[in-house]
LUMMAR-952618 format. One record per residue (C-alpha): residue in one letter; y negated, x negated, z. Coordinates in pm, whole numbers, padded with zeros to 5 digits, always signed. Layout:
aYXZ...
//
This chain:
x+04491+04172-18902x+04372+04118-19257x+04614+04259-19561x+04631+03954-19701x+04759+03801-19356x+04944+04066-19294x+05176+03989-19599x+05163+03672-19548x+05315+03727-19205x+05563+03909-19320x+05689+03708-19593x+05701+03389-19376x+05963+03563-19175x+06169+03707-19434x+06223+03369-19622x+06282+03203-19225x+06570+03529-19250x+06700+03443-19592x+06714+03061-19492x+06993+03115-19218x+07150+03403-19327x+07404+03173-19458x+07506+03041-19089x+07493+03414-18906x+07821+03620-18813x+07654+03947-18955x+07764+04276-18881x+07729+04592-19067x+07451+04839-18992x+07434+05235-19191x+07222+05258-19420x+06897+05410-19306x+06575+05480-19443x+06287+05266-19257x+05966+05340-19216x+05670+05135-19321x+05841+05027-19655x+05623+05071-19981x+05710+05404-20173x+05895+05588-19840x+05749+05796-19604x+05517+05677-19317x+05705+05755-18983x+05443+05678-18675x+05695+05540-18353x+05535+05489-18003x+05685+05430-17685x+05878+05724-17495x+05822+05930-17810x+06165+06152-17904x+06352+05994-18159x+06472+06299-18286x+06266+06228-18647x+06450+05918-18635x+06742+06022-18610x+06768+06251-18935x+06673+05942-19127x+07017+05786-18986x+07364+05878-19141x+07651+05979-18912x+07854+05725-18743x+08124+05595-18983x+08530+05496-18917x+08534+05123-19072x+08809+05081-19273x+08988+04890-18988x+08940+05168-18755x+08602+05021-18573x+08335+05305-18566x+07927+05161-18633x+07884+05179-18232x+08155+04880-18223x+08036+04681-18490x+07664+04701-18310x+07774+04615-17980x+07958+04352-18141x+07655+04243-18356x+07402+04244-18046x+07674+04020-17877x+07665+03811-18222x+07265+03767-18289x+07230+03674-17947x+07415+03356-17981x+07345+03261-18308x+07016+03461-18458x+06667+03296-18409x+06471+03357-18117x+06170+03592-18285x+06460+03825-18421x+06637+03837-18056x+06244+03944-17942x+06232+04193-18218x+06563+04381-18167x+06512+04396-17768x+06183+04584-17835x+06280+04795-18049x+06568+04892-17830x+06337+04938-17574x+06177+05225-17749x+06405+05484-17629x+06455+05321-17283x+06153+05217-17146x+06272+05185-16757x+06456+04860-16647x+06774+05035-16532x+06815+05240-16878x+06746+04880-17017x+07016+04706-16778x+07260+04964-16855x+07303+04954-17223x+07331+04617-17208x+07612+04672-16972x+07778+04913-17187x+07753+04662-17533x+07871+04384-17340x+08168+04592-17238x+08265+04693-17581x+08256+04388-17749x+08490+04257-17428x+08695+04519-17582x+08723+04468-17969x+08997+04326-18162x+09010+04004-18362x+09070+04231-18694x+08736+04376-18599x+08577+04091-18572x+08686+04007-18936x+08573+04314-19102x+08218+04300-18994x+08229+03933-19153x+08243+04107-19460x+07907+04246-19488x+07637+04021-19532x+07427+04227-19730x+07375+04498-19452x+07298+04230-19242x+06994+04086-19403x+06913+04451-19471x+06898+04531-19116x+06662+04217-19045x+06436+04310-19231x+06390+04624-19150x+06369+04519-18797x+06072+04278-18908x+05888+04590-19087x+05893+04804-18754x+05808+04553-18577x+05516+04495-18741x+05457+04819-18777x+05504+04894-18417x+05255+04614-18300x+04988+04797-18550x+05023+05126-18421x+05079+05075-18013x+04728+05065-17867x+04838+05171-17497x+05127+05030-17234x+05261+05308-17050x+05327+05218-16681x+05436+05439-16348x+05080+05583-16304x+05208+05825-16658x+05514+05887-16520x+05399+05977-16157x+05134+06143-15971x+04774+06042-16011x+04742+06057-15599x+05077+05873-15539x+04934+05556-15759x+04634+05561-15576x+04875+05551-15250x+05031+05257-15420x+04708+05089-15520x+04510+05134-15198x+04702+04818-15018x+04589+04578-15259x+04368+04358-15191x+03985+04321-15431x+04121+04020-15615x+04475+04249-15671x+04286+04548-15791x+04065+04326-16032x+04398+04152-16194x+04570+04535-16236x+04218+04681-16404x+04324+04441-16683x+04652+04548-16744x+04588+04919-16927x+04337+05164-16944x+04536+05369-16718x+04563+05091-16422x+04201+05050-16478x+04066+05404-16373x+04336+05345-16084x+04175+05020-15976x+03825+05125-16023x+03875+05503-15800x+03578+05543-15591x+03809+05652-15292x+03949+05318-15277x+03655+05100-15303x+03509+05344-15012x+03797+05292-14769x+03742+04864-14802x+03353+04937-14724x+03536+05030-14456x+03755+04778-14344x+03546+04540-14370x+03294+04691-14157x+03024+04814-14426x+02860+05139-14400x+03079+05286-14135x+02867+05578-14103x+02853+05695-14472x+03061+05928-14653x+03210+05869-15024x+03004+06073-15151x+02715+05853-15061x+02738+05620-15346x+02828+05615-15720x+02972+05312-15737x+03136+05199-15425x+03216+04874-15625x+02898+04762-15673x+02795+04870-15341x+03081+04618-15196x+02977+04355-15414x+02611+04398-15341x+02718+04369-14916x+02941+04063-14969x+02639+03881-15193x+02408+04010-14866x+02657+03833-14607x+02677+03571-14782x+02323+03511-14774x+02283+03566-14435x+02522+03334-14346x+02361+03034-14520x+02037+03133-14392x+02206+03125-14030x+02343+02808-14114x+02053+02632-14290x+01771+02827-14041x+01560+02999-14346x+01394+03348-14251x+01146+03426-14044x+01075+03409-13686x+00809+03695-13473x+00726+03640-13102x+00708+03985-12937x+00408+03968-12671x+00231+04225-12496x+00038+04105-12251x-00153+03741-12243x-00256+03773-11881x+00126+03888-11713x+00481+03696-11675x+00761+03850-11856x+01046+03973-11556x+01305+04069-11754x+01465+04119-12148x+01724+04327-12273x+01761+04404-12615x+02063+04650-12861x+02046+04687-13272x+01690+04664-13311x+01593+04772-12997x+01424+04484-12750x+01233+04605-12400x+01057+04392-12162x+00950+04400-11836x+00618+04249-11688x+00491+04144-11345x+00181+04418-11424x+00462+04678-11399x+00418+04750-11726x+00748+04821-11943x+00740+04770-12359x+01005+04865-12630x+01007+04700-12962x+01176+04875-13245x+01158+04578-13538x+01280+04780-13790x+00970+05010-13790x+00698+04824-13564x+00437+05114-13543x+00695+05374-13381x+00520+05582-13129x+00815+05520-12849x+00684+05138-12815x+00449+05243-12529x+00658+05363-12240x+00387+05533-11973x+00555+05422-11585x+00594+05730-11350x+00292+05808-11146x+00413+05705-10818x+00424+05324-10978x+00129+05409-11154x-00130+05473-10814x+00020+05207-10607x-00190+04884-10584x-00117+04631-10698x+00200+04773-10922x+00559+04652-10837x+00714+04414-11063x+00988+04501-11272x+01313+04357-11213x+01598+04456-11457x+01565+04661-11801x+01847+04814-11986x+01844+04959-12346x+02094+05121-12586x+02004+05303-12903x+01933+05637-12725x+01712+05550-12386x+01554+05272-12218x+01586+05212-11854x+01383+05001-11584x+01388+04942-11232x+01126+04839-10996x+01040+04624-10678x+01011+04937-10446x+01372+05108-10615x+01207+05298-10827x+01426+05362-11194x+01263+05517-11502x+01434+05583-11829x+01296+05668-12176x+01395+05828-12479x+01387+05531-12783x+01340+05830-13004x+01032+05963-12849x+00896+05739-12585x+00602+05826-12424x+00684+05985-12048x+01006+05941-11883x+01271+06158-11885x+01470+06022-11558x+01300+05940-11250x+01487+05865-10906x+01426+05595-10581x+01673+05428-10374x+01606+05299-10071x+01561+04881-10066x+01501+04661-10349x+01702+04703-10687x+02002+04423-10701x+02186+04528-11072x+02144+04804-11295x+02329+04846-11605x+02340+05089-11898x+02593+05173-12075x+02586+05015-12461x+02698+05334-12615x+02665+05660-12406x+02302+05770-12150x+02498+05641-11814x+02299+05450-11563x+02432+05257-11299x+02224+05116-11011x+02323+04924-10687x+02051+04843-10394x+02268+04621-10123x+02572+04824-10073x+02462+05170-10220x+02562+05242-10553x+02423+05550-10757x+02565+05631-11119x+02361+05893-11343x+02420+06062-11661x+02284+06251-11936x+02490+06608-12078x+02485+06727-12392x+02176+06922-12390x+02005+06610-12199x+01955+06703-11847x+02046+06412-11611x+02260+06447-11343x+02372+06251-11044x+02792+06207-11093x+02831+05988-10761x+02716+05796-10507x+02901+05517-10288x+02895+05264-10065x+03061+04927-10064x+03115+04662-09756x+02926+04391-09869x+02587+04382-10131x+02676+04424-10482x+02582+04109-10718x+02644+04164-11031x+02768+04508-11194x+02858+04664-11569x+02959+04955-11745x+03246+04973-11934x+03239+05086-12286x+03382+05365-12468x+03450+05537-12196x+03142+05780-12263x+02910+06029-12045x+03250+06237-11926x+03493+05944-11799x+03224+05613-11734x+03385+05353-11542x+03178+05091-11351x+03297+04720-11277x+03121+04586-10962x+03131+04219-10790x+03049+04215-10401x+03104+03859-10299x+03490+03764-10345x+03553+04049-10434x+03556+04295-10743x+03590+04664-10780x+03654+04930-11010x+03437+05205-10963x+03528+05583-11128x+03358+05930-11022x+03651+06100-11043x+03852+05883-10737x+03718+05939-10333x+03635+05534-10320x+03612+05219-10517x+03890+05048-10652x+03929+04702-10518x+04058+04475-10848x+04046+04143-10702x+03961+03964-10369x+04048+03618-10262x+03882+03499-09920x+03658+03199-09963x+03609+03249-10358x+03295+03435-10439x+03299+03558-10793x+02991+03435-11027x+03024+03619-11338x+03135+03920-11475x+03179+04145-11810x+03375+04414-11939x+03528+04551-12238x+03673+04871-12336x+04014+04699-12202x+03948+04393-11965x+03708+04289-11749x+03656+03947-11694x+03499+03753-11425x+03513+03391-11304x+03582+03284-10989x+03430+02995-10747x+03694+02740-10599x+03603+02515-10313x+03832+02372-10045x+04179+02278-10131x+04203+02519-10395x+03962+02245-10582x+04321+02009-10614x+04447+02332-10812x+04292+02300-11145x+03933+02382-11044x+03744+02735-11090x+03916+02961-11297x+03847+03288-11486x+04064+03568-11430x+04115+03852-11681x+04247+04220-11544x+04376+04518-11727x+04154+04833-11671x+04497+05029-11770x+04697+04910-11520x+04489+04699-11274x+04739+04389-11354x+04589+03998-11465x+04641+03972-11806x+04499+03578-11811x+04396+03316-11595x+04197+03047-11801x+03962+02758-11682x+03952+02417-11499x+03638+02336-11445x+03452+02176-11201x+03136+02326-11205x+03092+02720-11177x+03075+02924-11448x+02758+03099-11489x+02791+03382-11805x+03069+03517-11951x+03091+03753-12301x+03430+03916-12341x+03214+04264-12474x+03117+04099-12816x+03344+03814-12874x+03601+03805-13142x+03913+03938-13113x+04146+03800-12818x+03922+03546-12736x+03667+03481-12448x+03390+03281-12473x+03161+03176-12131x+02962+02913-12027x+02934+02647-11693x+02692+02429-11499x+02923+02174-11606x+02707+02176-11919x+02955+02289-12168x+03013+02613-12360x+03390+02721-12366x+03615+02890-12600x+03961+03058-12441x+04223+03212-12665x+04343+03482-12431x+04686+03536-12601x+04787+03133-12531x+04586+03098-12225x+04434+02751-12410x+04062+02608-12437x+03967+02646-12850x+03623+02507-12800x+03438+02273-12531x+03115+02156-12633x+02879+01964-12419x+02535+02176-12504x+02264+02208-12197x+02188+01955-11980x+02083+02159-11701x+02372+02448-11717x+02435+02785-11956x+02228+03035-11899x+02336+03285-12168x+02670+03275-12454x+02730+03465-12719x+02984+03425-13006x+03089+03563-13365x+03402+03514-13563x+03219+03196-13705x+02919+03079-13478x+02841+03072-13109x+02458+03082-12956x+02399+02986-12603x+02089+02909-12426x+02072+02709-12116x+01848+02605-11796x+01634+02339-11991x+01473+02655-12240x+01718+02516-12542x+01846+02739-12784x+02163+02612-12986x+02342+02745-13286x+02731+02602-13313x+02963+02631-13585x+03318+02732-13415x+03574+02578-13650x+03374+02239-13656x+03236+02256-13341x+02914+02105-13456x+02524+02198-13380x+02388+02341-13617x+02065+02357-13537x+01883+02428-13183x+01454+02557-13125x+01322+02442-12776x+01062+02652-12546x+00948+02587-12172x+01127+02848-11952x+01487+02896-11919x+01683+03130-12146x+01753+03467-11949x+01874+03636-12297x+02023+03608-12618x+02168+03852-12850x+02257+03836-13220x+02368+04064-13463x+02462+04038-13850x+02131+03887-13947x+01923+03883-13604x+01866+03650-13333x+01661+03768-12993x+01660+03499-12765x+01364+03550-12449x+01245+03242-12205x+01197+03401-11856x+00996+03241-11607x+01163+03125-11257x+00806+03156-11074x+00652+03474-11132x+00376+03412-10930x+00242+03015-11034x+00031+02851-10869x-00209+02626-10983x-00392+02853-11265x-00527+03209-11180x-00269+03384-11415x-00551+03666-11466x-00804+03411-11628x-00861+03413-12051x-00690+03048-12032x-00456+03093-12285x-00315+02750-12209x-00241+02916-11860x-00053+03225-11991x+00136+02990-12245x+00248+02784-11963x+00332+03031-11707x+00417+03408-11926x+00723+03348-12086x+00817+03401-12438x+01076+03643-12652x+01150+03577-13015x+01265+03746-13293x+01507+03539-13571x+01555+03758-13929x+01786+03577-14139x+01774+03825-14389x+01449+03711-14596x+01458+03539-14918x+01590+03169-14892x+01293+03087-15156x+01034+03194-15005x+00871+02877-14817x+00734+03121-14579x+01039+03218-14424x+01165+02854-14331x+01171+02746-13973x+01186+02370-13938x+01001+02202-13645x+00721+02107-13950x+00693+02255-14258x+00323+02157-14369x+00324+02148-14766x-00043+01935-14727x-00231+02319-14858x-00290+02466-14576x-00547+02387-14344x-00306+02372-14005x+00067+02306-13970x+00282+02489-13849x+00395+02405-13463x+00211+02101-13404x-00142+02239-13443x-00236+01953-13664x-00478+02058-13979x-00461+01824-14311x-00717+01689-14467x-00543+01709-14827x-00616+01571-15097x-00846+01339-14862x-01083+01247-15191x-01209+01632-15169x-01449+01556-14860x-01674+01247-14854x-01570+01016-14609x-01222+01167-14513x-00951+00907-14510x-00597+01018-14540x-00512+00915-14129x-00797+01209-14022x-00636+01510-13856x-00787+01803-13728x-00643+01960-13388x-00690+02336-13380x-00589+02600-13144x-00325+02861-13319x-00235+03107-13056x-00029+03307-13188x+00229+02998-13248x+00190+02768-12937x+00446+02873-12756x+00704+02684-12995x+00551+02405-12941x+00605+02417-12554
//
C-alpha cells in the first residue's frame, strides 16, 4: 500500500473514531507506549511471538479509585465496545487479542472469563470508567495503528502443520480428495508443500489404478504425472465413444481358416487349420516370439491336425491339437516349446490360467492339470476322471502355481476341482438341467443353467452364482427364455455380472439386489461373446456384429460388421480385439489352397485390432464405414477409387468410379 494511501487510511478511521466517541460508554485503558507511532520505537509483533517486549512497555495494573483494578474495567470495556463500538473496531480488538491466543479454546476461554467479570462488577464501577473518555479514544487509536501495522508486517498464517509433526499432516492430508488438496495449497505456504508431497500424489496413482507397478521414486512430479493419465483417459474414452484410432487386421496365412483366438494385455495367438500356431505382441510387432515352431510329432504327420483351443497369459502360450497333442511357449522367447504332453482322444477344453503358468486340459472324462515352478520346469500336479465328458472348464484366478483351483461343467453338473483333495468337488447338479456357460473369479463362479419341462413355469433359465469359500449360492439371477450362451463375471465391474442369451439380448445383473440393470436387444442371431467396463459393454454375436453400448444410457454406440461369427472379444483401457471364426473349417465350393483371395476372404476368418489411443486429429486414425476425403485414389472399405477433381482427366465426369481390389482391407467390407 502506497504512503500516501496508507495515511489516508488511517486518518479516515480516526475521524469515523472521533465522530462517535461522543455516544460510546468508554472505559479506561493504562497508559502504554504503542508501537508504530511517529518518534517511538518500532516494535515488530507476529503471531505466537512472546509478548514479553510488550509487556515492559505496559505499566502495572492499577486499584481505580473505586476499588476496580484495569483487568475489571477491560472486561467491562470488551463487554461495552461490543454493544455499542463500530463493527471495524470490534474486528480490530478481536485480532489483536488473538495474538497471544492463537487456538480456538484459548480464544473461547477468555471470552468466558471477561464475560464472567463484568457479570460480576458493581454499578459504582460502571460509573467510574464513564469518567474517562480521553483513555478511551487513546486506546482506539492505538488499536487502529497496530492494526495496521500488524496487516503490514504478517506475511504467513500459521496453521497445525507448525504446531505438529510434518508426517502427522501428511496423515491428515492423505484422505483428501485432488480437488481438497488443490483448495488447501492455497491457503499458506506451509499447506502448500503439504498438498503438493510427492508421497501423496503417488499413493492416488494408485488408487486410481495408474502405474501400479512403479515406485515413488519413479517420477518427479507425481502431480503432473496424474494429470497427464487423467488427460490420457479422457481421451481414450472419447475416442471409444466417437470410434477415432486406428484399426490392424492380424493375418498370417491367406490360404488357411483361423480355428481358434485368444488374446491377454497385448498378447493375441491364433490357431490355423495348417496346424500352424501365431502370437502377436502389438506393442512391439517384430518380437522374435511371434513364430511359435509346433513339436515334431505334429510337424511329420500328413496332413497336420488342426488346432482346436489356444490359451495365452503374459508369460506362455498354449495350444492343443486334433490328435491331443498340447504345446506351450514362452511369450518372452518363443521359438520351440517348452511343454509338450498327449492325451488320449480329441481335446474338449483347455484353459490357462490369466495370471500364473497352470494348464488345464480335459479329453471326455480325463482331466490333466500342469504347472510351471519357480525355476520353470513343468510338472504334472494331478490327473482325474469325471462320470460324464467335461464341456466347458476354467481356472480360477489368484490362486497361483501352488494352490490352482479348476471349475469344470460335465452336463448338469459342475465341479470344483483342487490337487490337493482325492476327487472332484461336485458344486451343483440338478437332473434334467444341463449347464451352458461358465466363468470364474477369484471368489464366485458363475454358470447358467438350462430349464425345460415344468421348471419352464418357474421363471425360465436362470444363472446361479456359488461361493468358492464355502461352496454356498450366493445369487440366483435370470428369466429368460432362451439359453444363455457366455457369461463374464472375471472382468466385470464390481458386484455385477454381465452375460449374454439366444434370446438376443445382452444382460446386466447387480449381484448384491439380485435385479436386471441392463437388457438390450443387440444380435439377431444370439451372443456369442460379452464383455463389460464400469462404463461400456462389447458383445459380439452369431450374425459377425460387433457392438459398442454405453451402460448408463443403454444406447449403441457404434457397431463394425464382418462375415463369420464372433468367437472372441477382449478390451482393455484403450484396445479392442474382436476375431470372426469360421463355423466350416473345411468349405466347400472353392479349393481353400487356390491364390483366390476372394476365396480365403470368404472362407479364413478375420481378427482385428482397435487402438483408441491415437490422435483424435489425425484423419488417418478414424474408422467410419467411409471416410474418402475425394484425394486419394481408393476409399476406404468400399473399394471405390475417385476421380477428383473430375476436370483433371479429359473426359471424366464426376459419376465415373473406379473399382479396385485392396486386399489388405476387404475383409471389412464382408
Amino acid at each position: 500500500m502506497a504512503e500516501d494511501e496508507l495515511a489516508a487510511f488511517r486518518e479516515c478511521w480516526k475521524q469515523e473514531l472521533k465522530s462517535n466517541k461522543e455516544e460510546q460508554r468508554l472505559v479506561c485503558v493504562p497508559p502504554q507506549e504503542v508501537p508504530g507511532q511517529s518518534g517511538e520505537k518500532h516494535l515488530k509483533n507476529r503471531y505466537f511471538e512472546d509478548l514479553e517486549n510488550v509487556d515492559k512497555t505496559r505499566s502495572p495494573p492499577k486499584t481505580a479509585e473505586d476499588g476496580c483494578t484495569e483487568d475489571e474495567e477491560r472486561a467491562v470495556a470488551g463487554k461495552a465496545d461490543s454493544e455499542e463500538q463500530p463493527q471495524y473496531v470490534s474486528i480490530a480488538h478481536s485480532l489483536l487479542d488473538g495474538r497471544t491466543s492463537p487456538l480456538l479454546d484459548r480464544i473461547q476461554e477468555e471470552r468466558t472469563r471477561r464475560k464472567r467479570q463484568y457479570d460480576n462488577m458493581t454499578n459504582e464501577c460502571r460509573a467510574s470508567l464513564q469518567q474517562q473518555p480521553k483513555k478511551k479514544a487513546k486506546k482506539k487509536e492505538e488499536l487502529l495503528d497496530q492494526l495496521i501495522q500488524d496487516l503490514n508486517e504478517v506475511n504467513d498464517i500459521p496453521f497445525f502443520d507448525i504446531e505438529l509433526p510434518y508426517e502427522l499432516a501428511l496423515k491428515i492430508f492423505q484422505y483428501l480428495s485432488c480437488a481438497e488438496l488443490g483448495r488447501c495449497a492455497q491457503v499458506s505456504r506451509a499447506w502448500r508443500v503439504l498438498a503438493e508431497d510427492g508421497v501423496l500424489w503417488f499413493r492416488m496413482c494408485m488408487r486410481e489404478g495408474y502405474h501400479q507397478d512403479a515406485s515413488v521414486s519413479d517420477s518427479p512430479c507425481w502431480k503432473s504425472t496424474l494429470r497427464d493419465c487423467r488427460n490420457s483417459a479422457k481421451t481414450v474414452r472419447s475416442n471409444w465413444k466417437n470410434r477415432v484410432g486406428s484399426i490392424s487386421q492380424l493375418q498370417f496365412e491367406l490360404g488357411k481358416v483361423l480355428c481358434d483366438v485368444s488374446s491377454c494385455d497385448n498378447f493375441v495367438l491364433a490357431g490355423y487349420t495348417s496346424g500352424d500356431v501365431r502370437l502377436w505382441d502389438t506393442l512391439h510387432w517384430d518380437s522374435t516370439a511371434s513364430y511359435l515352431k509346433i513339436n515334431s510329432l505334429s510337424a511329420n504327420s500328413e496332413p497336420r491336425p488342426y488346432v482346436s483351443h489356444v490359451q495365452v497369459n503374459s508369460t506362455v502360450a498354449a495350444a492343443a491339437y486334433e490328435d491331443g497333442c498340447v504345446d506351450v511357449w514362452s511369450t518372452e522367447t518363443g521359438g520351440e516349446t517348452i511343454h509338450h504332453y498327449q492325451i488320449p482322444g480329441r481335446i474338449q477344453a483347455l484353459a490357462l490360467s490369466p495370471d500364473s503358468p497352470v494348464l488345464c486340459s480335459a479329453s471326455g472324462p480325463n482331466i490333466r492339470l500342469d504347472c510351471a515352478d519357480d525355476r520353470g520346469y513343468w510338472r504334472t500336479l494331478c490327473q482325474t476322471q469325471l462320470p460324464k465328458t467335461v464341456e466347458s472348464l476354467v481356472l480360477v484366478p489368484g490362486r497361483g502355481p501352488q494352490s490352482p483351483l479348476v471349475a469344470l461343467t460335465a452336463e448338469e453338473a459342475v465341479y470344483i476341482l483342487d490337487p490337493q483333495e482325492e476327487e472332484p468337488r461336485m458344486l451343483h447338479a440338478v437332473y434334467g438341467h444341463p449347464v451352458t456357460c461358465l466363468d470364474a473369479s477369484d471368489s464366485d463362479v458363475a454358470f447358467g443353467v438350462k430349464r425345460t419341462g415344468w421348471a419352464m413355469h418357474d421363471g425360465g433359465n436362470k444363472i446361479h452364482i456359488y461361493s468358492l469359500e464355502t461352496g454356498k449360492p450366493v445369487a440366483c439371477v435370470g428369466n429368460s427364455l432362451g439359453d444363455f450362451t457366455c457369461i463374464n463375471l472375471r472382468e466385470s465391474p464390481p458386484h455385477l455380472l454381465v452375460c449374454g442369451n439366444k434370446d438376443r439380448r445382452v444382460r446386466v445383473f447387480d449381484l448384491r439386489a439380485g435385479s436386471s440393470v441392463a437388457s438390450l436387444y443387440a444380435h439377431h442371431l444370439g451372443v456369442t461373446s460379452i464383455q463389460a467396463d464400469d462404463w461400456k459393454i462389447v458383445s459380439g454375436g452369431g450374425e459377425g456384429l460387433v457392438c459398442v453400448w454405453e451402460m448408463r444410457m443403454g444406447a449403441k454406440l457404434w457397431e463394425i460388421h464382418n462375415r463369420h461369427p464372433v468367437r472372441h472379444v477382449r478390451f482393455n483401457t484403450s484396445t479392442l480385439v474382436t476375431a470372426n471364426i469360421p463355423d466350416d473349417k473345411s468349405p466347400r465350393g472353392a479349393c481353400i489352397t487356390d491364390d483366390d483371395l476372394t476365396a480365403h476372404r470368404r472362407h479364413r476368418g478375420v481378427i482385428c485390432n482397435y487402438d483408441f489411443s491415437e490422435d483424435a486429429l489425425s484423419q488417418d486414425h478414424i474408422l467410419p464405414i467411409c471416410r474418402s476425403d475425394y484425394v486419394e485414389s481408393s476409399g476406404y472399405n468400399y473399394n471405390i477409387g475417385l476421380v477428383v477433381p473430375y476436370d483433371r482427366l479429359s473426359g471424366s465426369h464426376p459419376s465415373h468410379i473406379d473399382v479396385q481390389s485392396k486386399p489388405e482391407l476387404d475383409s471389412v467390407s464382408d
